[in-house]
Biopython code that builds the backbone (N, CA, C, O; Angstrom):
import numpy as np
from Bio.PDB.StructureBuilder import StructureBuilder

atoms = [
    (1, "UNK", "N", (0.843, -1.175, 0.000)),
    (1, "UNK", "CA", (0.000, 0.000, 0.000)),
    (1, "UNK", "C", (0.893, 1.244, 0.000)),
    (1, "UNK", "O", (1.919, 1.425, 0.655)),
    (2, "UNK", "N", (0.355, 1.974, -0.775)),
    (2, "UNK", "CA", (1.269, 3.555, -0.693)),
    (2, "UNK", "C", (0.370, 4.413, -0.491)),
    (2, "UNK", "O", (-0.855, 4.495, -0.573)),
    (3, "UNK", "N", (1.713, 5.381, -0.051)),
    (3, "UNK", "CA", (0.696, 6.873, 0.377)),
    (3, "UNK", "C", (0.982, 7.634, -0.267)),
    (3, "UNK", "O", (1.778, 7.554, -1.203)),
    (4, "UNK", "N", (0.357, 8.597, 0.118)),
    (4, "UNK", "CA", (0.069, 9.824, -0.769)),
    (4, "UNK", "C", (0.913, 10.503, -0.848)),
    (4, "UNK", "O", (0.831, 11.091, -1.926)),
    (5, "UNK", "N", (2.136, 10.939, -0.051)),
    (5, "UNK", "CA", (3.252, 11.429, 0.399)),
    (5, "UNK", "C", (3.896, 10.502, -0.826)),
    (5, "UNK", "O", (4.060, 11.100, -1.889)),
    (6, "UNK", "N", (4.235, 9.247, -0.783)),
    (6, "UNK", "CA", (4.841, 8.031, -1.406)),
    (6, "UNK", "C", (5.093, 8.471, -2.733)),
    (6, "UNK", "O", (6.109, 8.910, -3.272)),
    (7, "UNK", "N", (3.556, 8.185, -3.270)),
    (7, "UNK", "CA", (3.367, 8.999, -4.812)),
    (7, "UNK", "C", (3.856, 9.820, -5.317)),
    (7, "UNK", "O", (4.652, 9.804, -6.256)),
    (8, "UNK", "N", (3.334, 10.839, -4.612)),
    (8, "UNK", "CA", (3.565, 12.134, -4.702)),
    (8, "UNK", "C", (5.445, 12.136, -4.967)),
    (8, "UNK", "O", (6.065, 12.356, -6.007)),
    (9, "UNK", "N", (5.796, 11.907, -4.024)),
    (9, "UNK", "CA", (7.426, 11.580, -4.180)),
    (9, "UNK", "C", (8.274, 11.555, -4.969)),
    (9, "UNK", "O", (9.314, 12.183, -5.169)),
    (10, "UNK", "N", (7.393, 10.223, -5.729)),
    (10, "UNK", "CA", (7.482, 9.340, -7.302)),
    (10, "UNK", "C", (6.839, 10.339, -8.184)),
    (10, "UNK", "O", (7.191, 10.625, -9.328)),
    (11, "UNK", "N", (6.129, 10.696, -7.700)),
    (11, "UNK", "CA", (5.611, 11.697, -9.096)),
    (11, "UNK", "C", (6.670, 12.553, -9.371)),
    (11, "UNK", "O", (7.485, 12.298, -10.257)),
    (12, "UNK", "N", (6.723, 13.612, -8.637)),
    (12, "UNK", "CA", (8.510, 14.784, -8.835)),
    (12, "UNK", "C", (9.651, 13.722, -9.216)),
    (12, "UNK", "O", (10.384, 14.495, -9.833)),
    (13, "UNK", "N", (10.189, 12.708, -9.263)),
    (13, "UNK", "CA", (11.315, 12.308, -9.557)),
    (13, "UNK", "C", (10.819, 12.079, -11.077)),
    (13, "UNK", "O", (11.597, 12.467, -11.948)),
    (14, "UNK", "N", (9.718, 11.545, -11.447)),
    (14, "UNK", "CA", (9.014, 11.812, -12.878)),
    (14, "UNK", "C", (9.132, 12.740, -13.341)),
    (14, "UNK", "O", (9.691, 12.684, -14.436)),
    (15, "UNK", "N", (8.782, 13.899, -12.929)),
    (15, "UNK", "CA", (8.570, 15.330, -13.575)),
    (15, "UNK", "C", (9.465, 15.701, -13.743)),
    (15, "UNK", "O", (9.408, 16.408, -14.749)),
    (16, "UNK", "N", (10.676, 15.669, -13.226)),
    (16, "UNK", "CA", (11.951, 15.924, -13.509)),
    (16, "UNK", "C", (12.174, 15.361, -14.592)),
    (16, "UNK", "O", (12.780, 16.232, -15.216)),
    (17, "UNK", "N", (12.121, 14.784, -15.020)),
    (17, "UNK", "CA", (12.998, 14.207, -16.947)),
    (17, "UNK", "C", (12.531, 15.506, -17.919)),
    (17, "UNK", "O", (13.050, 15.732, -19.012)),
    (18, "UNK", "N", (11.348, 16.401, -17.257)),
    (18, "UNK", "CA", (10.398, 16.818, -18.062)),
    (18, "UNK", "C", (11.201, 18.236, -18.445)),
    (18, "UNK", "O", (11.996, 18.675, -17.615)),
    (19, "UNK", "N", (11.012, 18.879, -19.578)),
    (19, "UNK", "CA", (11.088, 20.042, -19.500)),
    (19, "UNK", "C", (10.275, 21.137, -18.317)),
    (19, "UNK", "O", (9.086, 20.978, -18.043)),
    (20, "UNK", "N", (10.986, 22.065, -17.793)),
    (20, "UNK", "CA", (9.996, 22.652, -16.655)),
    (20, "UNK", "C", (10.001, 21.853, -15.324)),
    (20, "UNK", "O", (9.458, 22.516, -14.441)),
    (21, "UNK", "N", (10.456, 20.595, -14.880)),
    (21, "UNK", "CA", (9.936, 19.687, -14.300)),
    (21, "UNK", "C", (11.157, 19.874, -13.144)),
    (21, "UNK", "O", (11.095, 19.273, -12.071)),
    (22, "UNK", "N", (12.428, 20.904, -13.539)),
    (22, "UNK", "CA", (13.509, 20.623, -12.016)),
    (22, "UNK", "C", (13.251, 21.408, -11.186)),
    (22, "UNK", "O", (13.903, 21.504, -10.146)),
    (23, "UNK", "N", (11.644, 22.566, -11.648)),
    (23, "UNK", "CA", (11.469, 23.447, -10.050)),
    (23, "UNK", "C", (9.599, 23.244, -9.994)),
    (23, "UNK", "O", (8.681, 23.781, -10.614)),
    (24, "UNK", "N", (9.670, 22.132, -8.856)),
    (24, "UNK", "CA", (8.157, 21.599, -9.232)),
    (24, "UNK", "C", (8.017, 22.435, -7.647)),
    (24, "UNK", "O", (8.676, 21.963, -6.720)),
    (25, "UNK", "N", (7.090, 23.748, -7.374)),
    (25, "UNK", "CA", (6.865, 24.063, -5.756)),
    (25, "UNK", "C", (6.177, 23.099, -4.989)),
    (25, "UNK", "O", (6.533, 22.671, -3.891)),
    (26, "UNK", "N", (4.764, 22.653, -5.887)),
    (26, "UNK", "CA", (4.525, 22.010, -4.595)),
    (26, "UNK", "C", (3.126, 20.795, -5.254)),
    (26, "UNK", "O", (3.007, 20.731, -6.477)),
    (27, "UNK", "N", (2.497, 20.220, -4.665)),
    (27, "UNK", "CA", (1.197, 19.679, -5.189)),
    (27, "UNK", "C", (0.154, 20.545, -5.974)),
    (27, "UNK", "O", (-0.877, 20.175, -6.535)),
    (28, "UNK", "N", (0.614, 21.603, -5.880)),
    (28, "UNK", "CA", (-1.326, 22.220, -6.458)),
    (28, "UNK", "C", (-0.196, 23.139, -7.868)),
    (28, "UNK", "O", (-0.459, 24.247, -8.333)),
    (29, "UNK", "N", (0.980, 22.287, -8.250)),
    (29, "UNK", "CA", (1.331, 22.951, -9.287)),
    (29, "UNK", "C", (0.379, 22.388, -10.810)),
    (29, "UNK", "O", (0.387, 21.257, -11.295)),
    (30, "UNK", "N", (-0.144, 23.229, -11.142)),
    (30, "UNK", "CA", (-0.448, 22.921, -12.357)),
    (30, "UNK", "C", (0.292, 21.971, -13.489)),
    (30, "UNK", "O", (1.317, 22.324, -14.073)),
    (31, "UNK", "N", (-0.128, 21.189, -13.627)),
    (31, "UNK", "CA", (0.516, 20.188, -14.693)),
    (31, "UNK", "C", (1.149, 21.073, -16.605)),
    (31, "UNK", "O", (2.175, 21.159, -17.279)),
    (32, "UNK", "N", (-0.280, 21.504, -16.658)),
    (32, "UNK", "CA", (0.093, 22.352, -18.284)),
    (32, "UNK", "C", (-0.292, 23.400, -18.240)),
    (32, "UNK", "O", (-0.847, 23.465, -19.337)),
    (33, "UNK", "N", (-0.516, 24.866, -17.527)),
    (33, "UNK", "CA", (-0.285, 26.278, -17.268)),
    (33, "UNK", "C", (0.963, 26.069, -16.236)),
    (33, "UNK", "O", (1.604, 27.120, -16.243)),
    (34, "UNK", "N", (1.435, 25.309, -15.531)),
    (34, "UNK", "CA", (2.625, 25.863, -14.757)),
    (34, "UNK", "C", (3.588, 25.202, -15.366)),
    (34, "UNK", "O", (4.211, 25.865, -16.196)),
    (35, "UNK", "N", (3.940, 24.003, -15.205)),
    (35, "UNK", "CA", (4.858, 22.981, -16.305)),
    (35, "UNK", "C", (4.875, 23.343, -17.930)),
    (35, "UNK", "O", (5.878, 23.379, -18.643)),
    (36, "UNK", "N", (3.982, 23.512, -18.187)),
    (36, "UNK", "CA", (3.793, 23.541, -19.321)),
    (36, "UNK", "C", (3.699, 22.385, -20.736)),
    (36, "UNK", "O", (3.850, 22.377, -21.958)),
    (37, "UNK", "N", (3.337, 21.456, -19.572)),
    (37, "UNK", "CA", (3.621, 20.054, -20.468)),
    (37, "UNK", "C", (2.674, 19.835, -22.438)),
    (37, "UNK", "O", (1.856, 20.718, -22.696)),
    (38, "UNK", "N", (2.745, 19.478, -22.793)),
    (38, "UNK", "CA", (2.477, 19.505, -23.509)),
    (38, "UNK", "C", (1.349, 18.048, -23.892)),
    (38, "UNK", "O", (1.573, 17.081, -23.165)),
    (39, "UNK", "N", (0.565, 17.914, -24.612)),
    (39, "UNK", "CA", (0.233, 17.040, -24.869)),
    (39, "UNK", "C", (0.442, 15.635, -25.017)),
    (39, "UNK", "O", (-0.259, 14.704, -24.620)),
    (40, "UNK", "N", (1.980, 15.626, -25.924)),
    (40, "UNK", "CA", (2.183, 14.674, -26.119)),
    (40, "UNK", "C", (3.519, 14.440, -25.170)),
    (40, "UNK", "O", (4.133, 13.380, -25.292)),
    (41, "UNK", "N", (4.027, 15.580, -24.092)),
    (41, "UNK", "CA", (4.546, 14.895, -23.099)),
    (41, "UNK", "C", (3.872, 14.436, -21.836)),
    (41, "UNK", "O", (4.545, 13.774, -21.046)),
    (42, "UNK", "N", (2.386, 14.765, -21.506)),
    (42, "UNK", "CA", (1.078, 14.331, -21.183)),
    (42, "UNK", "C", (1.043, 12.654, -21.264)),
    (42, "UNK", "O", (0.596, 12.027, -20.304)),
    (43, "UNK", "N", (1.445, 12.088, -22.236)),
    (43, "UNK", "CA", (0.770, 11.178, -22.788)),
    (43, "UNK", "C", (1.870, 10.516, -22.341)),
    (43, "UNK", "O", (1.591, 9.663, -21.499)),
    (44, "UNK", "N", (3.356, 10.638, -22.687)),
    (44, "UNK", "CA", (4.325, 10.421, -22.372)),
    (44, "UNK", "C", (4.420, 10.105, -20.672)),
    (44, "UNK", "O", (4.625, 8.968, -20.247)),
    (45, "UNK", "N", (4.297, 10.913, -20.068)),
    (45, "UNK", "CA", (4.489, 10.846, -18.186)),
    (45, "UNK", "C", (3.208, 9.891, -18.082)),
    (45, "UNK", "O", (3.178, 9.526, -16.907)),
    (46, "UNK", "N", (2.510, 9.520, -18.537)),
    (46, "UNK", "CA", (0.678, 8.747, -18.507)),
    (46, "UNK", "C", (1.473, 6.903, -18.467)),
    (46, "UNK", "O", (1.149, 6.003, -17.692)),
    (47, "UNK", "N", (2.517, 6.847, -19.549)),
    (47, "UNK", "CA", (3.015, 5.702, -20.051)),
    (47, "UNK", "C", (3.848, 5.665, -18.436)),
    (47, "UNK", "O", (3.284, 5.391, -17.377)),
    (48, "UNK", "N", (5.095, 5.964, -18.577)),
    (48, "UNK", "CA", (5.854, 6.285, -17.272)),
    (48, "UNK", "C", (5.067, 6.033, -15.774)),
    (48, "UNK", "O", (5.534, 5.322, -14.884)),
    (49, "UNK", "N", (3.803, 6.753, -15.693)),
    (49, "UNK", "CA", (2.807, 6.154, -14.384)),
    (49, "UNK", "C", (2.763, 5.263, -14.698)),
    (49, "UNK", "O", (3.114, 4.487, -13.810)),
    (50, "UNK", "N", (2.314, 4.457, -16.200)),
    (50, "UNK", "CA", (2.024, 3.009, -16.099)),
    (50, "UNK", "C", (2.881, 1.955, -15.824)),
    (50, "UNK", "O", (2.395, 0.903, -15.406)),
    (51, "UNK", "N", (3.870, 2.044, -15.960)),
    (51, "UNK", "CA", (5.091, 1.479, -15.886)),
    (51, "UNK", "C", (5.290, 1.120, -14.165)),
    (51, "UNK", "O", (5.454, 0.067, -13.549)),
    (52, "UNK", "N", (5.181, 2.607, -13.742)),
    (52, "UNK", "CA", (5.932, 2.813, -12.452)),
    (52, "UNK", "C", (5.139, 2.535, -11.609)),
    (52, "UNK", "O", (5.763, 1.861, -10.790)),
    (53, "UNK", "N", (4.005, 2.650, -11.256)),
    (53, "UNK", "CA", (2.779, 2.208, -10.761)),
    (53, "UNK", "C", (1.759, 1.147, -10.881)),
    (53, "UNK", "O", (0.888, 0.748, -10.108)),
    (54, "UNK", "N", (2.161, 0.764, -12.215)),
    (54, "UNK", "CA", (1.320, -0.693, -13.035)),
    (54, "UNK", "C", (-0.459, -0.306, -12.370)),
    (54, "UNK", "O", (-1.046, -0.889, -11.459)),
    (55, "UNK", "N", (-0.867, 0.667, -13.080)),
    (55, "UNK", "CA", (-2.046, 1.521, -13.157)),
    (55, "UNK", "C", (-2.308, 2.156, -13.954)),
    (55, "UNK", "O", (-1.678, 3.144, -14.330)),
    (56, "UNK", "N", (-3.561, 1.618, -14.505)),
    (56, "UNK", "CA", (-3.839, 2.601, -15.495)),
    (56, "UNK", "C", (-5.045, 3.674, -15.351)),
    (56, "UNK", "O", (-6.123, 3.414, -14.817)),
    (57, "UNK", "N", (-4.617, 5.167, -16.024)),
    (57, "UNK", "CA", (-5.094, 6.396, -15.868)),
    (57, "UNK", "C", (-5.723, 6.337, -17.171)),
    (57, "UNK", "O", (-5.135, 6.510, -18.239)),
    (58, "UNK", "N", (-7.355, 5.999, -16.970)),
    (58, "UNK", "CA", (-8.006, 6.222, -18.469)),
    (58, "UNK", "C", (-7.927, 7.650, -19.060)),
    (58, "UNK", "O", (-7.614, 8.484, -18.210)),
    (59, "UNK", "N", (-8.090, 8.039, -20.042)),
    (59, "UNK", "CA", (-8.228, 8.956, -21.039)),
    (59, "UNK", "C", (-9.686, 9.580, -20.742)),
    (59, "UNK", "O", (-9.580, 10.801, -20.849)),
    (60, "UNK", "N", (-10.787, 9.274, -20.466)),
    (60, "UNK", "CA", (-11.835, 10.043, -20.047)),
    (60, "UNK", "C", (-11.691, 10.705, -18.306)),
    (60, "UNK", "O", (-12.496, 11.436, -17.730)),
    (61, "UNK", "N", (-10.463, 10.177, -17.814)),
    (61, "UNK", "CA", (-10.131, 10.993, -16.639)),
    (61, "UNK", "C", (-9.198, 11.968, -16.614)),
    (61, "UNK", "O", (-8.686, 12.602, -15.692)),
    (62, "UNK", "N", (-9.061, 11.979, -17.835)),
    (62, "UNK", "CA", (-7.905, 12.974, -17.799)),
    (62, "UNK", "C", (-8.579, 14.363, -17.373)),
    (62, "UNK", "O", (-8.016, 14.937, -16.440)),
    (63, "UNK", "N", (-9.670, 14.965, -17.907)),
    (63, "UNK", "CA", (-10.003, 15.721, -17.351)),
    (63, "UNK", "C", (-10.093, 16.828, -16.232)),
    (63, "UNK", "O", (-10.083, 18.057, -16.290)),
    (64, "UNK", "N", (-10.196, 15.830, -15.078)),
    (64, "UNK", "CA", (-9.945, 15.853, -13.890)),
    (64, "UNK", "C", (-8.755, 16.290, -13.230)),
    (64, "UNK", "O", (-8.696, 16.904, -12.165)),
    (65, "UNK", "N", (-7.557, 15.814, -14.160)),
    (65, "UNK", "CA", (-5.836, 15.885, -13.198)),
    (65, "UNK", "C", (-5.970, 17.340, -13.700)),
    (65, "UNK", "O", (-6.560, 17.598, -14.749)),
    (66, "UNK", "N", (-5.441, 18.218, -12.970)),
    (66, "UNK", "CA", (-5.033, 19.636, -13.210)),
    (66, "UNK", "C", (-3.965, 19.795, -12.316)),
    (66, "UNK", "O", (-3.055, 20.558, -12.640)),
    (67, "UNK", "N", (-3.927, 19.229, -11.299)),
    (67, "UNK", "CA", (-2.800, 19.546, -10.554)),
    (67, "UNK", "C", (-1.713, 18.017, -10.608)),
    (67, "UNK", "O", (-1.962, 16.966, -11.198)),
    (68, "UNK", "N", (-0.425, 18.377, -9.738)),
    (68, "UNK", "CA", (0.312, 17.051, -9.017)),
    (68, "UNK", "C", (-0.458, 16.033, -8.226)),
    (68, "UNK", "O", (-0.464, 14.802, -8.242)),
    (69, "UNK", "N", (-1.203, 17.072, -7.425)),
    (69, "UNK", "CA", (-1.715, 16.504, -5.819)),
    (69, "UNK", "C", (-3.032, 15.761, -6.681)),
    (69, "UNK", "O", (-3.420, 14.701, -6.189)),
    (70, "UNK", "N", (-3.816, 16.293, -8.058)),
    (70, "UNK", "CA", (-4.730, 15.421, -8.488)),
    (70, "UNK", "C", (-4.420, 14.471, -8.835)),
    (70, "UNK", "O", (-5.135, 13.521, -8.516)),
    (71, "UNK", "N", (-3.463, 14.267, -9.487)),
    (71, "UNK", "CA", (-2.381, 13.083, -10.159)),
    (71, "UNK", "C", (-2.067, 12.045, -9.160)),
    (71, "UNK", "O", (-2.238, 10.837, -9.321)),
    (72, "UNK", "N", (-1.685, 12.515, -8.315)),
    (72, "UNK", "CA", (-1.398, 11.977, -7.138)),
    (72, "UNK", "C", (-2.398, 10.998, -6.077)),
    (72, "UNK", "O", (-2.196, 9.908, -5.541)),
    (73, "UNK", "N", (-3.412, 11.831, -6.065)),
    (73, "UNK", "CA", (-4.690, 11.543, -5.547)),
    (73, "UNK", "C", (-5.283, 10.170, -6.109)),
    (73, "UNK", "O", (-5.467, 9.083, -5.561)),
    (74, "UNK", "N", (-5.510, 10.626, -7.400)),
    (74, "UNK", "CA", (-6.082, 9.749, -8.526)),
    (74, "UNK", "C", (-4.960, 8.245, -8.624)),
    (74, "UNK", "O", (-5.462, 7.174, -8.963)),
    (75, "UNK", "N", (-3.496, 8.331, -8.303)),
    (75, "UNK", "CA", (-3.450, 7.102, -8.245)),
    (75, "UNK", "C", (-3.390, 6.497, -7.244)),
    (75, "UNK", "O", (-3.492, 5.274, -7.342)),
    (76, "UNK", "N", (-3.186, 7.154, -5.770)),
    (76, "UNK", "CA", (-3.348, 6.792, -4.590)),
    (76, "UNK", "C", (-4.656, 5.259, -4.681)),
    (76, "UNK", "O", (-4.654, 4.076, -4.342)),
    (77, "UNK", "N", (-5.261, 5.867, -5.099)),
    (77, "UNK", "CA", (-6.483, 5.195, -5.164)),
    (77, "UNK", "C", (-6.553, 4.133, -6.395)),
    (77, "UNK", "O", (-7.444, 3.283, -6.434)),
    (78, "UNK", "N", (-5.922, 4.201, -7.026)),
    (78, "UNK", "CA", (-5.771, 2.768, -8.136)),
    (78, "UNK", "C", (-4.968, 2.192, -7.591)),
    (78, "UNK", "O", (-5.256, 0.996, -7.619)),
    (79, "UNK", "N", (-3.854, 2.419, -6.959)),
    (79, "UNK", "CA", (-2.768, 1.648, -6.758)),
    (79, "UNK", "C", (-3.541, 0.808, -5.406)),
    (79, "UNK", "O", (-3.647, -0.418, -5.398)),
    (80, "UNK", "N", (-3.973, 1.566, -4.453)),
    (80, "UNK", "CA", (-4.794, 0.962, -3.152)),
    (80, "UNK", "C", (-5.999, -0.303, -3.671)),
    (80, "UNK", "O", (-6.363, -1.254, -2.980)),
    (81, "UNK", "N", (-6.370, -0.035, -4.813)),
    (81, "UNK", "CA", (-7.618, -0.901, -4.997)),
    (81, "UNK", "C", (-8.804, -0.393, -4.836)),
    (81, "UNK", "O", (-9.889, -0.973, -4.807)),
    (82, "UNK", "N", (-8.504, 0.949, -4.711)),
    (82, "UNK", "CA", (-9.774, 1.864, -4.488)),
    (82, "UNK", "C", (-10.286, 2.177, -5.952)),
    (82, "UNK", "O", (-9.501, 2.254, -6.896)),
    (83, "UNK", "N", (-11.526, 2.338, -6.069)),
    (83, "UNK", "CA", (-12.211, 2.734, -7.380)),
    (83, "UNK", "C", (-11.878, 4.485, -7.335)),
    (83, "UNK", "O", (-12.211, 5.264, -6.441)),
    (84, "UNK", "N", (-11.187, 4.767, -8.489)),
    (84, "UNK", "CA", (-10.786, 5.529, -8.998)),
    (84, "UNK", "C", (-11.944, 7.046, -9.432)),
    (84, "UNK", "O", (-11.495, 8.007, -10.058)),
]
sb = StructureBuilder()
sb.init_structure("model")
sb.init_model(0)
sb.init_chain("A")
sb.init_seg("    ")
for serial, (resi, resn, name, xyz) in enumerate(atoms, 1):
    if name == "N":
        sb.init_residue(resn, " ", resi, " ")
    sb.init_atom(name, np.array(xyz, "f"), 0.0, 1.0, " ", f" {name:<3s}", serial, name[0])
structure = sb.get_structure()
């Protein structure tokens, strides 16, 4: 079981490969107005969760992630076995 702290963790050592990604402040950073990620590096870090987490983040939820801490949130809860 992981926590949210855990994730979260794993998430910034992710974001770092990223362009934008070596000054992440904090959870409520915006993914693409603060990062500036792009779509198809979007899609890219999506693969990378899957990998790293062996969880998958459908495409009709994308919606939803706007922040780290949503990102975060959202797999807290796949990875737990919690419905997403």
């Amino acid at each position: 079981m992981q926590t949210y702290a855990e994730i979260l963790s794993e998430l910034y050592a992710l974001l770092r490969a990223f362009p934008g990604g070596e000054q992440i402040p904090d959870d409520e950073t915006a993914l693409l107005s603060e990062l500036g990620l792009t779509s198809l590096q979007i899609m890219d870090l999506l693969m990378e969760i899957e990998d790293r987490f062996d969880a998958t983040v459908t495409l009709n939820r994308l919606p939803e992630i706007r922040t780290i801490g949503d990102l975060a949130a959202m797999l807290e809860k796949l990875v737990n076995g919690s419905p997403a």
